[in-house]
C-alpha positions as a printed Julia matrix, in Angstrom:
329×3 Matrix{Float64}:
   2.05  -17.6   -23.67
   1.75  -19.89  -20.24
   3.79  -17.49  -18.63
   3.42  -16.03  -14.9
   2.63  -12.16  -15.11
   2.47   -9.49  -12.76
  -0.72   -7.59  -12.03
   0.84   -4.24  -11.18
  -2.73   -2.49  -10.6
  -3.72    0.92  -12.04
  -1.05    3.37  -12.15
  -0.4     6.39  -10.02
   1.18    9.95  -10.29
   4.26    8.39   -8.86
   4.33    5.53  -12.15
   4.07    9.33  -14.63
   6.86   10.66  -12.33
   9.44    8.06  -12.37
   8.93    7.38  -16.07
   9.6    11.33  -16.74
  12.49   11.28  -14.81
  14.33    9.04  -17.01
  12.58   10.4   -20.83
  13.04   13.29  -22.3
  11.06   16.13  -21.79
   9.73   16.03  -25.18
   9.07   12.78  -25.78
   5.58   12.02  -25.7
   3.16   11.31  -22.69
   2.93    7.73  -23.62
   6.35    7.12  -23.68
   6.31    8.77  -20.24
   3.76    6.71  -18.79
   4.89    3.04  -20.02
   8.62    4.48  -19.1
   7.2     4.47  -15.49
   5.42    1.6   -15.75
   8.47   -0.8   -16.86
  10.62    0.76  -13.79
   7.48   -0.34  -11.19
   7.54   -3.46  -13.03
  11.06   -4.86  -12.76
  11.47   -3.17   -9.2
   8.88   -5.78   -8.56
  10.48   -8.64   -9.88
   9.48   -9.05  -13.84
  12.72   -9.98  -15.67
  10.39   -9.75  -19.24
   8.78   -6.96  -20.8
   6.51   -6.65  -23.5
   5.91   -3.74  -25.95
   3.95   -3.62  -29.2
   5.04   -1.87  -32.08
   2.9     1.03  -33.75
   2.47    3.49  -36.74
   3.46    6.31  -34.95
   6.86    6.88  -33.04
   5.57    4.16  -30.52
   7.13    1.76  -33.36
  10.38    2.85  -32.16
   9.65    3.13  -27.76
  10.59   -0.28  -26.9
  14.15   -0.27  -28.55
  15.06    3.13  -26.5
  13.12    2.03  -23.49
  15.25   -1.26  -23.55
  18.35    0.79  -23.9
  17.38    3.42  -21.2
  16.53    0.76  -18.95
  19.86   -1.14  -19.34
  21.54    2.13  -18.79
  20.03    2.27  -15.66
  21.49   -1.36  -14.3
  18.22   -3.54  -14.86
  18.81   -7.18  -16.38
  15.82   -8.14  -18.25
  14.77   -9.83  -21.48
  12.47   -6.99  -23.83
   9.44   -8.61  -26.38
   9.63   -6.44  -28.33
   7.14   -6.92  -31.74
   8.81   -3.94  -33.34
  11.56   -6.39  -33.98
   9.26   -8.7   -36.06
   8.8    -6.14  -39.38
   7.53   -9.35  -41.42
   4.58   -9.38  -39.35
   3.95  -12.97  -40.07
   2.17  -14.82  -37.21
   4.84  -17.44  -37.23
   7.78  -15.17  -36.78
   5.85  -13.53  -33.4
   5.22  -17.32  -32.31
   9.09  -18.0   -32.62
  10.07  -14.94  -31.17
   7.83  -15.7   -28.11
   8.76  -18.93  -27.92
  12.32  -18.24  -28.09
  11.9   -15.15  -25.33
   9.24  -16.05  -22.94
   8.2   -19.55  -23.72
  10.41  -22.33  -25.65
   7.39  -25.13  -24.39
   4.33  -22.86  -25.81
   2.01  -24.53  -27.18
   1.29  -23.0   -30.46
  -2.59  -24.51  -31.03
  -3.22  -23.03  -27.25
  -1.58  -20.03  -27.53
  -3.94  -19.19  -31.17
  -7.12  -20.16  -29.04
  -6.28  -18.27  -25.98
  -5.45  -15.72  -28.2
  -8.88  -16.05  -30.2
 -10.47  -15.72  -26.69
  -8.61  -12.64  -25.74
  -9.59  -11.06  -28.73
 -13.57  -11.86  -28.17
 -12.97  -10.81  -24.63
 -11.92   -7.53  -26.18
 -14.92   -7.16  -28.33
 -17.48   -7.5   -25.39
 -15.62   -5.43  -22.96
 -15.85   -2.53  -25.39
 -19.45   -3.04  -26.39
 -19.81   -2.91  -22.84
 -17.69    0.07  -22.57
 -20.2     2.05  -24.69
 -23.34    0.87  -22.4
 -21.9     2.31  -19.48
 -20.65    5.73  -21.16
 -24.44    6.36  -22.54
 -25.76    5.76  -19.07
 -23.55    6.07  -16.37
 -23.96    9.99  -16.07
 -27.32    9.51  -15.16
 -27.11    6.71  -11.81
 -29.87    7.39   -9.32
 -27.73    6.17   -6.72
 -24.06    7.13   -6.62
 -21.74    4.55   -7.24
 -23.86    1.56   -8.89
 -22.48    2.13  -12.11
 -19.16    1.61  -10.95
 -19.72   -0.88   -8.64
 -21.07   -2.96  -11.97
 -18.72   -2.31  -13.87
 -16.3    -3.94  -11.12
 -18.03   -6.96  -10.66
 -17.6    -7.28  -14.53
 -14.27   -6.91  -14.79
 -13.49   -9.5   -12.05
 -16.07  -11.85  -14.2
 -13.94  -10.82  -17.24
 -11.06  -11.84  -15.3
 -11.8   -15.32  -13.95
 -13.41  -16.23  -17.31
 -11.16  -19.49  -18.76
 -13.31  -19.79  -22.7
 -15.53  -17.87  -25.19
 -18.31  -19.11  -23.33
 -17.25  -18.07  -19.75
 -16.43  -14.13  -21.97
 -20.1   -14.15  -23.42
 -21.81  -15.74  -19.64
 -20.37  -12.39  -18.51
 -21.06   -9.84  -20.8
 -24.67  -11.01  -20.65
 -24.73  -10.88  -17.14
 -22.58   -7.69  -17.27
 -25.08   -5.96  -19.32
 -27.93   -7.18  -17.39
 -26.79   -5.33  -14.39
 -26.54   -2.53  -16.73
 -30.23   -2.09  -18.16
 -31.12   -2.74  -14.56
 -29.93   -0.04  -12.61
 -31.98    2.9   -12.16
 -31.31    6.16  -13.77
 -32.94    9.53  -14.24
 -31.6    10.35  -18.25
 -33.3    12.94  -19.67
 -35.16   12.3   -23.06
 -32.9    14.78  -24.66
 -29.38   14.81  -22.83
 -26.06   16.74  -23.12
 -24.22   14.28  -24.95
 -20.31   14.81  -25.98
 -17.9    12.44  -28.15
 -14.17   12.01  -27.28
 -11.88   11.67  -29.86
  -8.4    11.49  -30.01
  -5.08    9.85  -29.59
  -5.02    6.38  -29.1
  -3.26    6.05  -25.87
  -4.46    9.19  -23.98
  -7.94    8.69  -25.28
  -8.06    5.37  -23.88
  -6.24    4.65  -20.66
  -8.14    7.11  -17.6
  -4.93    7.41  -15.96
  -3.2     8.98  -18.82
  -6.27   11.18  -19.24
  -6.88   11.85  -15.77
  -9.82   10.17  -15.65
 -11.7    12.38  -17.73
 -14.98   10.09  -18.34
 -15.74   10.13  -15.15
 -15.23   13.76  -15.02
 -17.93   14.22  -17.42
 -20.1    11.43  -15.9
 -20.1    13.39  -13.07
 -21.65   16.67  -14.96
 -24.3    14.17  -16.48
 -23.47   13.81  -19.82
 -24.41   11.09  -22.31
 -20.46    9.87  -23.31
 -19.13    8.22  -26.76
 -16.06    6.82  -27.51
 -15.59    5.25  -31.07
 -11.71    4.95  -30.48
 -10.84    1.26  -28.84
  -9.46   -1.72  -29.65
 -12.13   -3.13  -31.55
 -13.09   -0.26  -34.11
  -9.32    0.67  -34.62
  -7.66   -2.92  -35.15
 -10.17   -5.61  -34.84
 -13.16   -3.98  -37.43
 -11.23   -1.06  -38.81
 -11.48    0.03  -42.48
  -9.72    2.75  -43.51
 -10.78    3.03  -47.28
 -14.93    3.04  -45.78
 -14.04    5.5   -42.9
 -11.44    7.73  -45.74
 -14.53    7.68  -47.68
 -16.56    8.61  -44.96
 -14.76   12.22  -44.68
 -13.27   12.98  -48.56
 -14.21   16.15  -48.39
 -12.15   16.94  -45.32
  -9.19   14.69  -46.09
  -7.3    13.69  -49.16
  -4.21   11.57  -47.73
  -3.42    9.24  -44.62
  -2.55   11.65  -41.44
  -1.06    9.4   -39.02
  -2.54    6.05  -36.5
  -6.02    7.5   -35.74
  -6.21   10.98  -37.55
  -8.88    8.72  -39.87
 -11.08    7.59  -37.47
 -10.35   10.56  -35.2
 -12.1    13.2   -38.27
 -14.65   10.12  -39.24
 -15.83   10.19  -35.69
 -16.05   13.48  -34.97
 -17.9    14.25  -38.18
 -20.35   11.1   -37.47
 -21.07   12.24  -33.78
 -22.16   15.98  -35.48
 -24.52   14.46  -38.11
 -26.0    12.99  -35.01
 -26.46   15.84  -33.09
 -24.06   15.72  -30.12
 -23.62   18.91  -28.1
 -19.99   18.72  -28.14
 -16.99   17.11  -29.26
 -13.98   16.6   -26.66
 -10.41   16.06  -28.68
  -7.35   13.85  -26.28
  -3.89   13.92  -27.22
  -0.46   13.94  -25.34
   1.79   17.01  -26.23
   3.79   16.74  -28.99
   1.45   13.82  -30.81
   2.02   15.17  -34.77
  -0.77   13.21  -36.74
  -3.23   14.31  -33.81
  -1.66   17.9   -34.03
  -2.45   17.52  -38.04
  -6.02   16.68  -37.05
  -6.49   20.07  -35.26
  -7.42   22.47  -38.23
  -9.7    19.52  -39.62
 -11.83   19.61  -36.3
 -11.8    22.74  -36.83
 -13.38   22.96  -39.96
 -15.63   20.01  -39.14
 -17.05   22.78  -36.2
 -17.48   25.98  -38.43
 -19.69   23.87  -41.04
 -21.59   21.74  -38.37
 -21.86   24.43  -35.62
 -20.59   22.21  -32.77
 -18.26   23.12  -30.4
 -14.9    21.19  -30.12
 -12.63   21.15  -26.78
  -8.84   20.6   -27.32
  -6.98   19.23  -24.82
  -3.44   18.35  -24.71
  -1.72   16.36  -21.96
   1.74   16.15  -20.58
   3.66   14.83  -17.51
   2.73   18.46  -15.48
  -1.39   18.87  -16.44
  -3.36   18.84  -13.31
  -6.65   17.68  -12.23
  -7.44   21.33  -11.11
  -6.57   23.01  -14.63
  -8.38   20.14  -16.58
 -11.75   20.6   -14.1
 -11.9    24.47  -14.73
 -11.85   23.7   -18.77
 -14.67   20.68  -18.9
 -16.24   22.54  -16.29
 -16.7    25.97  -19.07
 -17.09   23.98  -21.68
 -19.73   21.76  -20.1
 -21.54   25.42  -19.15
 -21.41   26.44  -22.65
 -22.64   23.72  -24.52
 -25.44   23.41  -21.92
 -26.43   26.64  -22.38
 -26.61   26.13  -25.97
 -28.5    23.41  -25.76
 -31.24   25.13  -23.46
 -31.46   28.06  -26.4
């Protein structure tokens, strides 16, 4: 959009806190989190904010956000692409135009945007190098350290070919760094709800909880497999005899995955969601089922504006002692 943004950093505790102070208790997590993130925002000087629609309730955040937020004295314009139901690309480009931008250059807005979205695709392939090796680092720390240097590459690239100079050199560093990986490893796949799945804070960094236990880590859920390459009919195929009808944003790939990383052997299966989600609640007895008839365990966890680091560590910590001790038998 050629427009100046603010790089507000990771969030902290304080971000969840603020944003629960002004939601209701039982709105979701996610509403929670971005709640918090908007107030750090426009404390800090944004006067626009952005939110994306969605299938679930997150379709209808941004309108109560923008009215919460106006409640509470900010002044503010709100991009809002719930407010674009046509979803016609030329309706978003006016409505960006007319909020953020009226000079935007339409042509360089579609190839920065072209860019972003191959940017996307490498980050996550990368994403699922580090998970399957990370665990394993002979020397504490190089993983992440790589992974940094990445993401600033990722960040001063300008073009496709600046995006593909630094995954290859991104996952260079990868197969270069030493590890001690077993030949037949404790390996779990997270599944889940989009948000909480995704973003570590939300999660409480749970990957690198289980990194840290030396675990072999999959994620199918990001932006690429769920928007960018998704198929619903293939994946509803994929699981007919679990499912029947359409149970919410990721319930599909949530079951598909699940039942794909138990065909494949994985020791266990580790299932994200904020309280209160209802197509991930739905997804529950499928799981389940899924671990009765493939004999893998699954680990529910649930997260809301008061889970703590200390309760979530006792729970991977058990679970990671069962399914090791399974795996030893």
């Amino acid at each position: 959009m050629n427009a100046e943004y603010l790089d507000m950093g990771e969030p902290t505790r304080r971000t969840l806190e603020i944003g629960s102070q002004h939601s209701n208790d039982y709105v979701c997590a996610p509403f929670k989190h971005i709640m918090g993130a908007y107030i750090e925002a426009l404390d800090a000087g944004a006067d626009v904010l952005m939110q994306f629609t969605g299938p679930c309730r997150l379709g209808y955040y941004g309108e109560l956000q923008e009215s919460i937020l106006r409640d509470m004295g900010y002044d503010f314009e709100m991009l809002n692409f719930a407010n674009v139901p046509s979803g016609s690309m030329k309706e978003y480009a006016a409505y960006c135009k007319r909020v953020v931008n009226p000079h935007l250059s339409i042509p360089a807005g579609v190839a920065n945007l072209l860019a972003c979205l191959h940017m996307v695709e490498r980050m996550d392939s990368y994403n699922d190098a580090y998970l399957a090796r990370a665990g394993f680092e002979v020397e504490h720390g190089s993983f992440a350290a790589a992974q940094k240097r990445f993401f600033q590459d990722m960040r001063d690239a300008t073009c496709a070919a600046d995006i593909d100079e630094a995954y290859r050199r991104g996952m260079a560093e990868l197969g270069g760094i030493a590890i001690d990986k077993p030949a037949d490893p404790v390996r779990v796949g997270i599944v889940g709800e989009y948000f909480t799945a995704q973003d570590a804070p939300s999660n409480l960094h749970l990957e690198d909880k289980l990194l840290a236990m030396h675990v072999e880590l999959a994620r199918a859920l990001n932006m690429t497999s769920r928007h960018l390459h998704y198929n619903e009919p293939n994946l509803r195929r994929s699981i007919s005899e679990y499912v029947a009808y359409d149970m919410g944003p990721t319930s599909t790939l949530t079951i598909a995955a699940a039942k794909r990383y138990m065909e494949q052997g994985f020791d266990g299966i580790v299932h994200l969601k904020s309280s209160g989600c209802t197509p991930e609640i739905d997804v529950m007895p499928v799981l389940q089922r899924l671990s009765r008839d493939y004999h893998v365990p699954v680990l529910f966890l649930s997260y809301d504006s008061q889970t703590s680091d200390t309760g979530l560590d006792t729970r991977l910590e058990a679970f990671y002692d069962m399914i090791a001790m399974r795996k030893a038998r």
